[in-house]
MDAnalysis code that builds the backbone (N, CA, C; Angstrom):
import MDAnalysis as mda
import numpy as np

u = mda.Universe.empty(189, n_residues=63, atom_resindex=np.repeat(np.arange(63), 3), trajectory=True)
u.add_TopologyAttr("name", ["N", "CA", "C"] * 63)
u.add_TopologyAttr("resid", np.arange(1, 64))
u.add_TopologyAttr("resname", ["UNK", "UNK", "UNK", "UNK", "UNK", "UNK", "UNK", "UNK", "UNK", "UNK", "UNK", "UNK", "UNK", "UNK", "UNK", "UNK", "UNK", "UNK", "UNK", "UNK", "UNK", "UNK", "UNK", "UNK", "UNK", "UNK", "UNK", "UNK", "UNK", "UNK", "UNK", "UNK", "UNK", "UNK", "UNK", "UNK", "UNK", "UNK", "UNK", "UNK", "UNK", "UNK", "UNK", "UNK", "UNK", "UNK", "UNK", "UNK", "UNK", "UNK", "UNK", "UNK", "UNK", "UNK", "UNK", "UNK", "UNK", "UNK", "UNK", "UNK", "UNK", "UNK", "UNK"])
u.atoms.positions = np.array([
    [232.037, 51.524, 11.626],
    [230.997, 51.631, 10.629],
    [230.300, 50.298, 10.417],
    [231.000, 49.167, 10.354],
    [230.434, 47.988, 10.217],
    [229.274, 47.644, 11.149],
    [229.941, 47.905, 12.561],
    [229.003, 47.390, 13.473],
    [227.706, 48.340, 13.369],
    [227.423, 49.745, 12.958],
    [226.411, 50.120, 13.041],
    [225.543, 49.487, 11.871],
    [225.862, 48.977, 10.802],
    [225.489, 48.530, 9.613],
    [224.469, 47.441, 10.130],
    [225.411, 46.357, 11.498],
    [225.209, 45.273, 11.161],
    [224.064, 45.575, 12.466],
    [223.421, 46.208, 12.970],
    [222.754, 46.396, 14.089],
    [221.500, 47.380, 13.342],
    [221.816, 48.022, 11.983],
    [220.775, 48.088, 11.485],
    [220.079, 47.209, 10.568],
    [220.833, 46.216, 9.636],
    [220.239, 45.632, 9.107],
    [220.155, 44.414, 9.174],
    [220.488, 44.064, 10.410],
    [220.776, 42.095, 10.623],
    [219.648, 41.706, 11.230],
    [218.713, 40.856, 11.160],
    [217.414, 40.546, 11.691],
    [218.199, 40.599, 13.642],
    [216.611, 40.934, 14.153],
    [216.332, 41.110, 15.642],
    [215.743, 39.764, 16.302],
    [216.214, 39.663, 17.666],
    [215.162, 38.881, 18.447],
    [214.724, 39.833, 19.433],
    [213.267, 40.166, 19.701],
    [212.891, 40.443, 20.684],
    [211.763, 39.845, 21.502],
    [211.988, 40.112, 22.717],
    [210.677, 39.254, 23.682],
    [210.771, 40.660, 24.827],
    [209.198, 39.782, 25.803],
    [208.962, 40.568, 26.679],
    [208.298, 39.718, 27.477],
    [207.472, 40.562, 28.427],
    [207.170, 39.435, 29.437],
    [205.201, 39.344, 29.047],
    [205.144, 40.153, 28.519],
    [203.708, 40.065, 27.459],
    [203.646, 40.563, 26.525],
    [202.664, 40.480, 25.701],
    [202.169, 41.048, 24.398],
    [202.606, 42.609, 24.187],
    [201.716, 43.319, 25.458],
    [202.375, 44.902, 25.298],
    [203.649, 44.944, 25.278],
    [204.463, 44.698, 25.872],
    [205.659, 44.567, 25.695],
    [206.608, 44.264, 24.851],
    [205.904, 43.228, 24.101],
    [206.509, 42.809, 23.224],
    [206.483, 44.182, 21.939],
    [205.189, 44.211, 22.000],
    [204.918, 45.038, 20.549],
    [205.490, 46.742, 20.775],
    [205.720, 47.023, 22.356],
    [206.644, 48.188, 22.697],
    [208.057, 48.161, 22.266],
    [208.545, 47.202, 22.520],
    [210.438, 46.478, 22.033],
    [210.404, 46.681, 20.319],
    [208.772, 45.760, 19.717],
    [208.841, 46.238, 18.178],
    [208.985, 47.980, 17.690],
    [207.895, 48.263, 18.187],
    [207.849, 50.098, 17.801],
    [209.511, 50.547, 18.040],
    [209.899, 50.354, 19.132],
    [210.759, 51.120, 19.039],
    [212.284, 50.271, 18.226],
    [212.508, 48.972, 17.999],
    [213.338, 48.761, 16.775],
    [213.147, 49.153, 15.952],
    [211.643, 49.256, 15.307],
    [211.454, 49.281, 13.511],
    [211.864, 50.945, 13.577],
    [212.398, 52.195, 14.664],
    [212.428, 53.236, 13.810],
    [213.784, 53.223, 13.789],
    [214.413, 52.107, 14.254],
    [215.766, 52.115, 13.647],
    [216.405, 50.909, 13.013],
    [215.300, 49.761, 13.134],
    [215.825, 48.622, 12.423],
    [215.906, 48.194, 11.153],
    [215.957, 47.867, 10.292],
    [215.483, 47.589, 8.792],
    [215.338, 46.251, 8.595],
    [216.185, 45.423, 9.100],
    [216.502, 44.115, 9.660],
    [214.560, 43.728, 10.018],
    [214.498, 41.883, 9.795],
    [213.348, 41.431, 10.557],
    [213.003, 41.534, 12.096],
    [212.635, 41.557, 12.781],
    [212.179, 41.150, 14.341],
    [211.858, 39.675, 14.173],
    [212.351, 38.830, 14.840],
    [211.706, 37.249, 15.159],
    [211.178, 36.923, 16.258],
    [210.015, 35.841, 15.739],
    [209.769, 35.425, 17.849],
    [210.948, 34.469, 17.622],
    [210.546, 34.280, 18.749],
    [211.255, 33.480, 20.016],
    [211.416, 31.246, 19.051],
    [210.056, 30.909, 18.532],
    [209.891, 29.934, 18.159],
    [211.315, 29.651, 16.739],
    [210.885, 31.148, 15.939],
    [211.528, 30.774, 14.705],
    [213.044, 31.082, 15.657],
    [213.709, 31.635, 16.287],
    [214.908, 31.883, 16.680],
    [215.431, 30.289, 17.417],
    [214.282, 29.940, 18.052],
    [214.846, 28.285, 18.548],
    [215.082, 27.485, 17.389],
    [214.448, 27.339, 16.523],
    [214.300, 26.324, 15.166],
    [215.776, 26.691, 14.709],
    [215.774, 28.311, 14.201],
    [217.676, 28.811, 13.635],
    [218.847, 28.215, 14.600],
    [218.202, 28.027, 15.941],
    [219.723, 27.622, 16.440],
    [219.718, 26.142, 16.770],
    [218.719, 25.525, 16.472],
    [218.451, 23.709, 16.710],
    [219.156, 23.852, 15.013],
    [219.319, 23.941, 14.172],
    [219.691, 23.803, 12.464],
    [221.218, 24.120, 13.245],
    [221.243, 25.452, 13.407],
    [222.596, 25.689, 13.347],
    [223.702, 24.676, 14.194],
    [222.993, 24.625, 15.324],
    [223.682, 23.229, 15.760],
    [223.792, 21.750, 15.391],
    [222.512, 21.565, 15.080],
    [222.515, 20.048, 14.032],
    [224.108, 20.539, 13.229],
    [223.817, 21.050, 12.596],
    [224.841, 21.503, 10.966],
    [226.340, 21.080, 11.898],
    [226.600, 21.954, 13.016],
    [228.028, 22.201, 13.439],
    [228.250, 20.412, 14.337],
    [226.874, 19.993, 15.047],
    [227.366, 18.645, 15.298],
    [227.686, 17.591, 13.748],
    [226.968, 17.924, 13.090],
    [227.409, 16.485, 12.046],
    [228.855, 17.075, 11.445],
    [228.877, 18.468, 10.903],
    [230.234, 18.898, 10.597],
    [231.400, 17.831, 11.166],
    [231.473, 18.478, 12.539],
    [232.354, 17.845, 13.515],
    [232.589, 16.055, 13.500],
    [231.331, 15.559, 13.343],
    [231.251, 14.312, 13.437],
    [231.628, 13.422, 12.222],
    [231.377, 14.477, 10.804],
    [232.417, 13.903, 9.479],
    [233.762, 13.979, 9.461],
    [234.000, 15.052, 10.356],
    [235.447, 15.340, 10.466],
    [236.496, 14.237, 10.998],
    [235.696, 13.643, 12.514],
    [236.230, 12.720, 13.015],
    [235.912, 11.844, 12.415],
    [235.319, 10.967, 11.358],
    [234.918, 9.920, 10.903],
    [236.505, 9.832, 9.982],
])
């Protein structure tokens, strides 16, 4: 049960190899997603943070 929860409402990344494509991958999440769709830009920025965060973590740790 969880996992269907978390596949409906946990934000998406989708891409394609163009525009149509892209906005084909959208149509067909949003009739089951509830969750956001992200590009590609904001999904690089979430995982450059998320890693900053886990390198300095690590790096107070060893200090």
């Amino acid at each position: 049960m969880e996992h269907s929860h978390e596949m409906v409402y946990n934000d998406h990344v989708i891409g394609g190899l163009d525009e149509k494509s892209n906005q084909l991958k959208a149509d067909l999440n949003f009739s089951f997603v509830k969750g956001n769709l992200l590009n590609s830009t904001t999904v690089e920025m979430i995982k450059l943070m998320e890693n900053t965060f886990c390198n300095v973590s690590i790096a107070l740790e060893n200090k």
